[in-house]
Biopython code that builds the backbone (N, CA, C, O; Angstrom):
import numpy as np
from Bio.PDB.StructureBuilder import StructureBuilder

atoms = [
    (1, "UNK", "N", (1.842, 13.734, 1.580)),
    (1, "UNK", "CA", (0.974, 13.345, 2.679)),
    (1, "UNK", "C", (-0.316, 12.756, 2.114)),
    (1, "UNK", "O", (-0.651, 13.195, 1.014)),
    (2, "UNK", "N", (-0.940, 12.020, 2.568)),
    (2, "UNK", "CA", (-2.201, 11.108, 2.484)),
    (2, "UNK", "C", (-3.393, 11.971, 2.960)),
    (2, "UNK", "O", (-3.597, 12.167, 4.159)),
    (3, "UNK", "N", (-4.250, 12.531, 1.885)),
    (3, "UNK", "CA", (-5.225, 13.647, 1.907)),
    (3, "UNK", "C", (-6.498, 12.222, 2.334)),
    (3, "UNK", "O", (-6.401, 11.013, 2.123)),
    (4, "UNK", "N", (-7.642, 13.046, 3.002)),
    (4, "UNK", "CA", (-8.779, 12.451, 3.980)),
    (4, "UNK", "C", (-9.808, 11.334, 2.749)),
    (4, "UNK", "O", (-10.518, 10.356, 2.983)),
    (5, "UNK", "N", (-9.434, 12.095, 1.332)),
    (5, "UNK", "CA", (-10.527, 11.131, 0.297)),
    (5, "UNK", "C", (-9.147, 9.892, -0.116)),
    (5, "UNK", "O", (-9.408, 8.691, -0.180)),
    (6, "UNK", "N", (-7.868, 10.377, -0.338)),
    (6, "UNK", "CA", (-6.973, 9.197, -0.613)),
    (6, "UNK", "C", (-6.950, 8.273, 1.030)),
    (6, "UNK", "O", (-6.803, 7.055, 0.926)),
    (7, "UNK", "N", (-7.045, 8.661, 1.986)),
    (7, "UNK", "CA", (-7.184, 7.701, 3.547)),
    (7, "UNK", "C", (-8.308, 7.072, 3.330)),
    (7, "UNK", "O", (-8.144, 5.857, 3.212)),
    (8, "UNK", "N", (-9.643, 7.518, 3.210)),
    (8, "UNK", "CA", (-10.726, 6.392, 2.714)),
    (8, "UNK", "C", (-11.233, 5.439, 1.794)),
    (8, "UNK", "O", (-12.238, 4.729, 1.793)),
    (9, "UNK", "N", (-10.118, 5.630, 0.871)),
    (9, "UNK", "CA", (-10.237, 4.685, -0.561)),
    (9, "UNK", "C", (-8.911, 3.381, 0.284)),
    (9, "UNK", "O", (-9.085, 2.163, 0.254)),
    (10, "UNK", "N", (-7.783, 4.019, 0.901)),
    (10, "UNK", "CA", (-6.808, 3.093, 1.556)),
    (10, "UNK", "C", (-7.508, 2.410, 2.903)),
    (10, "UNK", "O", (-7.016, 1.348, 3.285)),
    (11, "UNK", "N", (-8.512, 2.905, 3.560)),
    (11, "UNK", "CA", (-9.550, 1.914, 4.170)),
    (11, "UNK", "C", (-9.951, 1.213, 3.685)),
    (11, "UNK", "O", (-9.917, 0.094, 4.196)),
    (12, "UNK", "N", (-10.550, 1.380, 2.480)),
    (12, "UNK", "CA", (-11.522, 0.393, 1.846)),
    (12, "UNK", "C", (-10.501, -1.052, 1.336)),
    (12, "UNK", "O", (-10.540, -2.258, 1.579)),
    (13, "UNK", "N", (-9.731, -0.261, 0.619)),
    (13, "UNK", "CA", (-8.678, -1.304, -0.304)),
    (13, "UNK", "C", (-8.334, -2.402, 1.415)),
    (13, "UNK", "O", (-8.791, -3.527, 1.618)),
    (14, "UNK", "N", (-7.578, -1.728, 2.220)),
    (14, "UNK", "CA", (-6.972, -2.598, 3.071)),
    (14, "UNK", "C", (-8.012, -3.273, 3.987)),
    (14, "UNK", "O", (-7.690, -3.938, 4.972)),
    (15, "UNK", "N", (-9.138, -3.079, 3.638)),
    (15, "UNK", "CA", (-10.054, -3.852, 4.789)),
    (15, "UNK", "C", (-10.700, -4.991, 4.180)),
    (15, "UNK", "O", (-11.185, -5.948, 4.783)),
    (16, "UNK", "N", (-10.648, -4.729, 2.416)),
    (16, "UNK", "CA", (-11.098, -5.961, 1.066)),
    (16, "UNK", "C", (-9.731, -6.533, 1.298)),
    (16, "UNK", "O", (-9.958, -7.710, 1.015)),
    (17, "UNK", "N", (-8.682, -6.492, 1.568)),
    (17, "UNK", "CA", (-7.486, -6.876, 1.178)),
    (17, "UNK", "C", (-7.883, -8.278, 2.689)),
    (17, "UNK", "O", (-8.200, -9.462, 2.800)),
    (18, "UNK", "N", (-7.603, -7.179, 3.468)),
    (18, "UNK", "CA", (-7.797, -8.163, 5.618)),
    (18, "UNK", "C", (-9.229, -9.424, 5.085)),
    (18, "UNK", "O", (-9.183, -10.654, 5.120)),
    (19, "UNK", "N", (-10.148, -8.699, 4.720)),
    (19, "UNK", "CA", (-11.487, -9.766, 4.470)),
    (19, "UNK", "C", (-11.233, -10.931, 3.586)),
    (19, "UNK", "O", (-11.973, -11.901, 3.424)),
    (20, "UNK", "N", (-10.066, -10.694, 3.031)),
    (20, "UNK", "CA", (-9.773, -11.814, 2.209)),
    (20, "UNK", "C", (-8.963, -12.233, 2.831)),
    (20, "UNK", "O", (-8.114, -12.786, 2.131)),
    (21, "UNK", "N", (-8.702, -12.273, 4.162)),
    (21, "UNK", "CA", (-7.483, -13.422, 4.994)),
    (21, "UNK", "C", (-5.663, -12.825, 4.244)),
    (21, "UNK", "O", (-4.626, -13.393, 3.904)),
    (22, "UNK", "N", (-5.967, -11.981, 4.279)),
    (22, "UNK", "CA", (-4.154, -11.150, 3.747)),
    (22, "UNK", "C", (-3.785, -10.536, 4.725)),
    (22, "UNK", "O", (-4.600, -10.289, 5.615)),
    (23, "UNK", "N", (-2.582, -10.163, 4.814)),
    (23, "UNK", "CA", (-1.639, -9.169, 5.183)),
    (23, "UNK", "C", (-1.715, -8.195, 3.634)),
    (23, "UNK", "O", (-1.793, -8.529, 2.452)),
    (24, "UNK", "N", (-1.647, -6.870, 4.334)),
    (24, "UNK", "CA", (-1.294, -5.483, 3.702)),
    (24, "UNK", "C", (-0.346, -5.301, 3.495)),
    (24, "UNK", "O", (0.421, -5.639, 4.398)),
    (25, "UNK", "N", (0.372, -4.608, 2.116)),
    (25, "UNK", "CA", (1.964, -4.434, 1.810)),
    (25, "UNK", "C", (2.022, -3.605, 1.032)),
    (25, "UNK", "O", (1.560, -3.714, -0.104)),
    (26, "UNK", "N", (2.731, -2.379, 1.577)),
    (26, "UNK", "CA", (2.874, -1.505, 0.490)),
    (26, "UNK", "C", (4.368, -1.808, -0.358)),
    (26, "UNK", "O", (5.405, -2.340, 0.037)),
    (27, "UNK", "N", (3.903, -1.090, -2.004)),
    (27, "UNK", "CA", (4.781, -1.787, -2.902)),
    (27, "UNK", "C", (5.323, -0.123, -3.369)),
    (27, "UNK", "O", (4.648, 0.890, -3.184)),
    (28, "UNK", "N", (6.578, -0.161, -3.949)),
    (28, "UNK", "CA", (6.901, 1.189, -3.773)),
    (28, "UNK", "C", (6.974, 1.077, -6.072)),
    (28, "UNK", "O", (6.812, -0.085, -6.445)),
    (29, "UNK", "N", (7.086, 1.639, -6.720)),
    (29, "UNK", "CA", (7.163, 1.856, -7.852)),
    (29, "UNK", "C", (9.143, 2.039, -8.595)),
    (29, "UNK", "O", (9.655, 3.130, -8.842)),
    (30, "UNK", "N", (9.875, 0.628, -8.791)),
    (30, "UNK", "CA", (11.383, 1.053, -8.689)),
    (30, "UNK", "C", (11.801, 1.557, -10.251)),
    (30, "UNK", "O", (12.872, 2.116, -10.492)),
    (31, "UNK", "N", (10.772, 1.263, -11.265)),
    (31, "UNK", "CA", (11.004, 1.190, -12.655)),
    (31, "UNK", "C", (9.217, 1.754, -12.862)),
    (31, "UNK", "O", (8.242, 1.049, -12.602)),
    (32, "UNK", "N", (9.161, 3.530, -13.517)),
    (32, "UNK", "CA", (8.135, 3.723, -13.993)),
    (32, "UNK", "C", (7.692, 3.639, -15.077)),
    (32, "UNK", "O", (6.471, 3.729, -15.205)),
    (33, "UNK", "N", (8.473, 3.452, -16.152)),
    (33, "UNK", "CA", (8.184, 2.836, -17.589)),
    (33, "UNK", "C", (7.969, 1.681, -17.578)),
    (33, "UNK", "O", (7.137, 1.276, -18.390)),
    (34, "UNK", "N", (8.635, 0.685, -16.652)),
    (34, "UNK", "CA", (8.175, -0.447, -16.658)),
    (34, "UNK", "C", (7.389, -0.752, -15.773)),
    (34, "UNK", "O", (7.287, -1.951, -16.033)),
    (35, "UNK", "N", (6.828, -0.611, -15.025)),
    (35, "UNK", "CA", (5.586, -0.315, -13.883)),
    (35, "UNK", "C", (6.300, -1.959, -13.232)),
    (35, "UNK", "O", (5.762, -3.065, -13.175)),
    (36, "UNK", "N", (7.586, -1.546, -12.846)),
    (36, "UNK", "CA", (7.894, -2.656, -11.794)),
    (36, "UNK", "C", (7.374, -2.492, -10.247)),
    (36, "UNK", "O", (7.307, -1.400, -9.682)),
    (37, "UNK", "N", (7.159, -3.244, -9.889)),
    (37, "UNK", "CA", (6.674, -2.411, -7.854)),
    (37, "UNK", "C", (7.668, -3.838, -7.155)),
    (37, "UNK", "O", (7.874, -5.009, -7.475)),
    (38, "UNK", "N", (7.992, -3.120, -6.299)),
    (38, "UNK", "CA", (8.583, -3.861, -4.735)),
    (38, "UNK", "C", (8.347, -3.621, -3.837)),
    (38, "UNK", "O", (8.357, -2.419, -3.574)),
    (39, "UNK", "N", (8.044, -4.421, -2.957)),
    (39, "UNK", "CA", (7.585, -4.823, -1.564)),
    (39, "UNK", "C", (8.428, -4.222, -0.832)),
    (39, "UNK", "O", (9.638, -4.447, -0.831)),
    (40, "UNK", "N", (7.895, -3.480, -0.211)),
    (40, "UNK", "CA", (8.901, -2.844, 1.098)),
    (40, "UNK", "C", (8.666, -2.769, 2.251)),
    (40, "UNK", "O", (9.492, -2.359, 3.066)),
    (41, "UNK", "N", (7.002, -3.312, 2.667)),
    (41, "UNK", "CA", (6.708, -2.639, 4.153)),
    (41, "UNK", "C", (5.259, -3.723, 4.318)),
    (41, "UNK", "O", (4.332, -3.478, 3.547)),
    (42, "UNK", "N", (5.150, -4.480, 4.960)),
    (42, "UNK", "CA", (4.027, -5.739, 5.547)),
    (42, "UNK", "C", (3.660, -4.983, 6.583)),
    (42, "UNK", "O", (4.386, -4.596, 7.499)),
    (43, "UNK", "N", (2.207, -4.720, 6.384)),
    (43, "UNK", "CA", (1.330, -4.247, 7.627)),
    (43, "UNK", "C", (0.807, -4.889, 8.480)),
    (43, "UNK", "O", (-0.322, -5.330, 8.265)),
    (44, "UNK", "N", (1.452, -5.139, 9.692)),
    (44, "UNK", "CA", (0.533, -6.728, 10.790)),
    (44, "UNK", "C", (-0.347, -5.697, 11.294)),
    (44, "UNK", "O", (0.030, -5.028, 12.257)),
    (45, "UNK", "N", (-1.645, -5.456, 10.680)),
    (45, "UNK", "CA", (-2.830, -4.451, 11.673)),
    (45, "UNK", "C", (-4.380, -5.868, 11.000)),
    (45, "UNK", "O", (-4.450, -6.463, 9.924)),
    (46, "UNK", "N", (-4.887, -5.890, 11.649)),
    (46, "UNK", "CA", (-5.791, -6.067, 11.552)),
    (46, "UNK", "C", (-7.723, -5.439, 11.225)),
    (46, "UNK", "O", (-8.784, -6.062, 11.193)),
    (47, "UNK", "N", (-7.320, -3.696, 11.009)),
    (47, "UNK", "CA", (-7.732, -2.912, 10.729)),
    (47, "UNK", "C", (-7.167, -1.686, 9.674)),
    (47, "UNK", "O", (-6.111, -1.063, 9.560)),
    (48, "UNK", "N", (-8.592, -1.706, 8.914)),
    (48, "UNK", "CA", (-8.356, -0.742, 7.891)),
    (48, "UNK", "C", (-7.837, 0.612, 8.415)),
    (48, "UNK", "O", (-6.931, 1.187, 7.810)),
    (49, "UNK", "N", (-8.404, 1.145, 9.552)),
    (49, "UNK", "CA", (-7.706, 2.196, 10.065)),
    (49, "UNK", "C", (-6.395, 2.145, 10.311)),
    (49, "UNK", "O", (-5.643, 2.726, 9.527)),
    (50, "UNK", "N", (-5.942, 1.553, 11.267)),
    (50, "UNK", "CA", (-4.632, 1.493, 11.527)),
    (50, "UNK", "C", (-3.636, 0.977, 10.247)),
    (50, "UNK", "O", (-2.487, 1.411, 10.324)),
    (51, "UNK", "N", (-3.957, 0.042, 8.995)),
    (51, "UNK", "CA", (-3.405, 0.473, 7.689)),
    (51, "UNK", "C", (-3.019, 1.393, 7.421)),
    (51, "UNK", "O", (-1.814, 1.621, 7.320)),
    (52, "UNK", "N", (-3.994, 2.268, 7.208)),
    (52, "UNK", "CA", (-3.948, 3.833, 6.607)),
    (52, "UNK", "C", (-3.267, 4.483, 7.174)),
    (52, "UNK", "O", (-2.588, 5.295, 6.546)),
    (53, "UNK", "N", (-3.149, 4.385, 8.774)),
    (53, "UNK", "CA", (-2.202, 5.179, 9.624)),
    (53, "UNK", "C", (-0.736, 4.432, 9.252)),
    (53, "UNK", "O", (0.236, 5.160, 9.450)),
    (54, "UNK", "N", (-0.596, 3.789, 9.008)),
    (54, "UNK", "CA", (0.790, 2.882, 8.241)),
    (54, "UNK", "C", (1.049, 3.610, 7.437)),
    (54, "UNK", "O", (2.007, 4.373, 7.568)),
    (55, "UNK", "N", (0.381, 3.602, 6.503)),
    (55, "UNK", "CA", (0.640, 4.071, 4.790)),
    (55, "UNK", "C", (0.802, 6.008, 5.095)),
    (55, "UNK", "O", (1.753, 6.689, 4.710)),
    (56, "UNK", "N", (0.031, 6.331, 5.585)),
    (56, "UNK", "CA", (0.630, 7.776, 5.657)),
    (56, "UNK", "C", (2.034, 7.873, 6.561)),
    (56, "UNK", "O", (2.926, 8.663, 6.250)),
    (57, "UNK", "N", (2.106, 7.201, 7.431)),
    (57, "UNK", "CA", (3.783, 7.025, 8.049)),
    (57, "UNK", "C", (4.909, 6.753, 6.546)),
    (57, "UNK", "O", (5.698, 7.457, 5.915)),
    (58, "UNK", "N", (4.613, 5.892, 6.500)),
    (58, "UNK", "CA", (5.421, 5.393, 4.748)),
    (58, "UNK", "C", (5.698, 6.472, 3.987)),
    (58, "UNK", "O", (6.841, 6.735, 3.611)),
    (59, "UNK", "N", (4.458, 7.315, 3.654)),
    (59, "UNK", "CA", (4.491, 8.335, 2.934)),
    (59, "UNK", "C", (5.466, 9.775, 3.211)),
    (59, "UNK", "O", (6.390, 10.368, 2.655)),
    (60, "UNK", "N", (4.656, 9.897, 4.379)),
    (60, "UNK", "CA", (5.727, 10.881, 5.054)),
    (60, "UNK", "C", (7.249, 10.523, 5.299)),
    (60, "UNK", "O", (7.902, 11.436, 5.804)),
    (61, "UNK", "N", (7.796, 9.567, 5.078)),
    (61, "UNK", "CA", (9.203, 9.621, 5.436)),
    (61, "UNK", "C", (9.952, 9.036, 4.123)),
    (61, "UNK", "O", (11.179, 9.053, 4.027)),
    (62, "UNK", "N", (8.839, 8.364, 2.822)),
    (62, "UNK", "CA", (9.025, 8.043, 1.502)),
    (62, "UNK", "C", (8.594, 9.130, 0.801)),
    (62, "UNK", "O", (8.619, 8.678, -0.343)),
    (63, "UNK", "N", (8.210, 10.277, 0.708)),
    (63, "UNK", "CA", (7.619, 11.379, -0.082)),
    (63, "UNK", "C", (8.067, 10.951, -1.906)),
    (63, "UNK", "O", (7.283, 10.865, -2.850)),
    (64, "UNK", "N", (9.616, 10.745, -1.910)),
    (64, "UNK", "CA", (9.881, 10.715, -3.709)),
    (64, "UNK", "C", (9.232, 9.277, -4.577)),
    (64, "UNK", "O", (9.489, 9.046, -5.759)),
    (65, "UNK", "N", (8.264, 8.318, -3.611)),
    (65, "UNK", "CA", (8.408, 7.227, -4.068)),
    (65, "UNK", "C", (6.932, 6.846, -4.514)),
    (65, "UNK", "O", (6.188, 6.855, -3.533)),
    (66, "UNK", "N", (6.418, 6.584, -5.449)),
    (66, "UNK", "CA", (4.928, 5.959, -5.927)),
    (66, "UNK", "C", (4.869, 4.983, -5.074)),
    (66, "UNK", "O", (5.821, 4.259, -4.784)),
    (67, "UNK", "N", (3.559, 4.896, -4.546)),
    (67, "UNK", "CA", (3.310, 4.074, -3.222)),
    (67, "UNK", "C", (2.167, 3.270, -3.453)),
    (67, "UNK", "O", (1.286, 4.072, -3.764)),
    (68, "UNK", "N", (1.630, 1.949, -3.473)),
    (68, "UNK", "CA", (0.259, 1.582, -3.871)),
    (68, "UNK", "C", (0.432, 0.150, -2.784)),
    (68, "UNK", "O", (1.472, -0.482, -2.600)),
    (69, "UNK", "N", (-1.027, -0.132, -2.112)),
    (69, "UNK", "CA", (-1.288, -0.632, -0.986)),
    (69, "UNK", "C", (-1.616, -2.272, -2.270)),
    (69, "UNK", "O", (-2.189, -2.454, -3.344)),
    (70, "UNK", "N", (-0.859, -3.070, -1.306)),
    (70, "UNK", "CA", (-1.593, -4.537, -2.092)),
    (70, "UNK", "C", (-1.732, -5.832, -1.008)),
    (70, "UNK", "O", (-1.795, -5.656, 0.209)),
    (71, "UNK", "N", (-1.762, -6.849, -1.502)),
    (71, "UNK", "CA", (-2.423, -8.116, -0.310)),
    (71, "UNK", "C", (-0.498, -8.850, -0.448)),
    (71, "UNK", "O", (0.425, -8.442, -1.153)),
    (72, "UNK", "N", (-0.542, -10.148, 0.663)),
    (72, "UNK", "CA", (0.278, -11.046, 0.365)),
    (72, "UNK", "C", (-0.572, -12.303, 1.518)),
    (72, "UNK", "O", (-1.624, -12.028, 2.094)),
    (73, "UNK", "N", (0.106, -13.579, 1.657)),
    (73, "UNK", "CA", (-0.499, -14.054, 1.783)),
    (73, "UNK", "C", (-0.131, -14.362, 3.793)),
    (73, "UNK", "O", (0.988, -14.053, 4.201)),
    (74, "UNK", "N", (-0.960, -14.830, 4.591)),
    (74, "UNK", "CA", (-0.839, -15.075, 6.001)),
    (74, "UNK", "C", (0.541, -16.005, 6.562)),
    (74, "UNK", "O", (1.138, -15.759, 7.610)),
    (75, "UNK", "N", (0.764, -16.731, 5.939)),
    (75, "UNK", "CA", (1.455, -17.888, 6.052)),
    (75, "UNK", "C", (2.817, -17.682, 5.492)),
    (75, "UNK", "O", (3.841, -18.135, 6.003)),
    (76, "UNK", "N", (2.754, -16.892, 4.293)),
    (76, "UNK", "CA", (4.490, -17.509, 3.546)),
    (76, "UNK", "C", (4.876, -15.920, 3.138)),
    (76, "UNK", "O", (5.977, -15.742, 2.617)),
    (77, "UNK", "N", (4.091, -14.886, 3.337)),
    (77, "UNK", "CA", (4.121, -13.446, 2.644)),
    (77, "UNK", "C", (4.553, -13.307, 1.640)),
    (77, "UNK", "O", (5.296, -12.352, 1.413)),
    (78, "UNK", "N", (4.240, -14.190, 0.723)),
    (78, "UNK", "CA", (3.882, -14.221, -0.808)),
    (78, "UNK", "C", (3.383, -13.257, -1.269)),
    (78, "UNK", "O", (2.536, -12.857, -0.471)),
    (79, "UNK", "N", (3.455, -12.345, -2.546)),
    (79, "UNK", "CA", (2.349, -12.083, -2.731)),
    (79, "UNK", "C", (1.042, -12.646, -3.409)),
    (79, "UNK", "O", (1.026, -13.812, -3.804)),
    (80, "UNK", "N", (-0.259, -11.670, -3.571)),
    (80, "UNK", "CA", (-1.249, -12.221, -3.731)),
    (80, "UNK", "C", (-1.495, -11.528, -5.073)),
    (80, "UNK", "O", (-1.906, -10.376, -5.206)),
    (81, "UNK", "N", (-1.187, -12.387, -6.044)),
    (81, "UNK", "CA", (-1.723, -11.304, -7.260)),
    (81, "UNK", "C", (-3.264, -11.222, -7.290)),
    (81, "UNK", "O", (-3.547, -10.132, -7.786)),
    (82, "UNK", "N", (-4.253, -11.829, -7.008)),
    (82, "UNK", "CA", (-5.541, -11.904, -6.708)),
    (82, "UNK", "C", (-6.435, -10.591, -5.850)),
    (82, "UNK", "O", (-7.644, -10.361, -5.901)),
    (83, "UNK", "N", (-5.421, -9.901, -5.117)),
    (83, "UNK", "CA", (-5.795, -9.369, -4.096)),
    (83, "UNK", "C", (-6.131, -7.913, -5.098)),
    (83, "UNK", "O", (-5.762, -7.713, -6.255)),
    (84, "UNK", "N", (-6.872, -7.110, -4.292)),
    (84, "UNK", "CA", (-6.937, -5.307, -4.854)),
    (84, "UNK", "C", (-5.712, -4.685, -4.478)),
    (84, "UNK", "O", (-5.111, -4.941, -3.435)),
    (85, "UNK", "N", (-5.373, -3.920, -5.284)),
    (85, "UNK", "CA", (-4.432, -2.617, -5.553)),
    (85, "UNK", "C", (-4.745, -1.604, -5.047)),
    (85, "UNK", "O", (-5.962, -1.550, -4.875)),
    (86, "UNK", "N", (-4.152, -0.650, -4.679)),
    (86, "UNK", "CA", (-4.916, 0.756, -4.921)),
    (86, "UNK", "C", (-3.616, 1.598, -4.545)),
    (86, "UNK", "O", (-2.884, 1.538, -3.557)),
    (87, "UNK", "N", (-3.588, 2.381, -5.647)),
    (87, "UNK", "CA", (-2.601, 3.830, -5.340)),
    (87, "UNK", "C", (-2.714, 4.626, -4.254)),
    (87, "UNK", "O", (-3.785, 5.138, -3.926)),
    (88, "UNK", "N", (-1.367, 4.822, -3.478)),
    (88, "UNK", "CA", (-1.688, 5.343, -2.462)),
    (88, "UNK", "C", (-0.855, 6.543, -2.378)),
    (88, "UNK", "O", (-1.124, 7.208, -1.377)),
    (89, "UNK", "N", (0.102, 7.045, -3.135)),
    (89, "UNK", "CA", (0.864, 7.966, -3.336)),
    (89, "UNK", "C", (1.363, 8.254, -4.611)),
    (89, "UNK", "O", (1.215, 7.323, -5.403)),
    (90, "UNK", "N", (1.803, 9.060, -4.969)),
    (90, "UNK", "CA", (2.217, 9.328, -6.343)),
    (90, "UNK", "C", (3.309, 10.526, -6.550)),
    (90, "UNK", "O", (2.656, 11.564, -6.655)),
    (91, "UNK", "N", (4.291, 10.723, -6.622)),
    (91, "UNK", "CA", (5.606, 11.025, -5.927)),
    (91, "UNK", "C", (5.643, 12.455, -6.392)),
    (91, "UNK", "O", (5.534, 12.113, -7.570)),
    (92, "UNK", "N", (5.693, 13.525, -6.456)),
    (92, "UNK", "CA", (5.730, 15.065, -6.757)),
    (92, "UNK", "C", (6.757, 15.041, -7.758)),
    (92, "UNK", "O", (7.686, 14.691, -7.030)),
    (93, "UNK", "N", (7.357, 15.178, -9.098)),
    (93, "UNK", "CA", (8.061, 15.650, -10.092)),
    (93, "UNK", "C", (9.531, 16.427, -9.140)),
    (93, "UNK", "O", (9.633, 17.302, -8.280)),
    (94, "UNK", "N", (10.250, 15.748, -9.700)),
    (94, "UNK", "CA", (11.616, 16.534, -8.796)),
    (94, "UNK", "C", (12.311, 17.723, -9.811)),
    (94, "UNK", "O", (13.461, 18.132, -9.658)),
    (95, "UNK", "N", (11.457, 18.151, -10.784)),
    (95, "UNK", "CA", (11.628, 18.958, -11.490)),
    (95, "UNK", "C", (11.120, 20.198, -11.509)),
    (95, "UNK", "O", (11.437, 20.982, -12.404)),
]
sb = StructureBuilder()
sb.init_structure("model")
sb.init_model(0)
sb.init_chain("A")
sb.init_seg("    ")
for serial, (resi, resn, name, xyz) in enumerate(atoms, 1):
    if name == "N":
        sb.init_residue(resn, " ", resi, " ")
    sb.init_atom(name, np.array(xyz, "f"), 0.0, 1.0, " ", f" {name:<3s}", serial, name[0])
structure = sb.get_structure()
């Protein structure tokens, strides 16, 4: 679950992400040695709040999966390598 100081750092990220004319996308982590990420989930909100309320939905029903919030672009949902990152989950050890 998405604790109240990780929800306000995922405000911030997704509202620098919106101010820069993006769509929000969380990228899930498929290869952790190789720090591959894939796109799994485009946020159409126009607010950092309602992001965050995204990303803890994600979380809660993705619990095993490293989760980190990033930009893509309005038009072609590209991504934006330009855009901020920010970790938004980090998956509990199944051990």
């Amino acid at each position: 679950m998405v604790d109240s100081v990780e929800r306000t750092a995922i405000v911030v990220a997704a509202e620098e992400i919106l101010a820069a004319g993006l769509w929000c996308v969380v990228e899930v982590c498929v290869d952790i040695p190789g720090q591959v990420w894939d796109r799994r989930l485009v946020i159409f909100r126009d607010d950092g709040e309602g992001v965050a309320d995204a990303v803890a939905e994600w979380v809660a029903v993705t619990p095993r999966l490293d989760a980190r919030l990033a930009g893509c672009a309005r038009d072609s949902l590209h991504a934006a390598p330009a855009a901020p990152r920010r970790l938004c989950h980090l998956a509990r050890s199944c051990s």
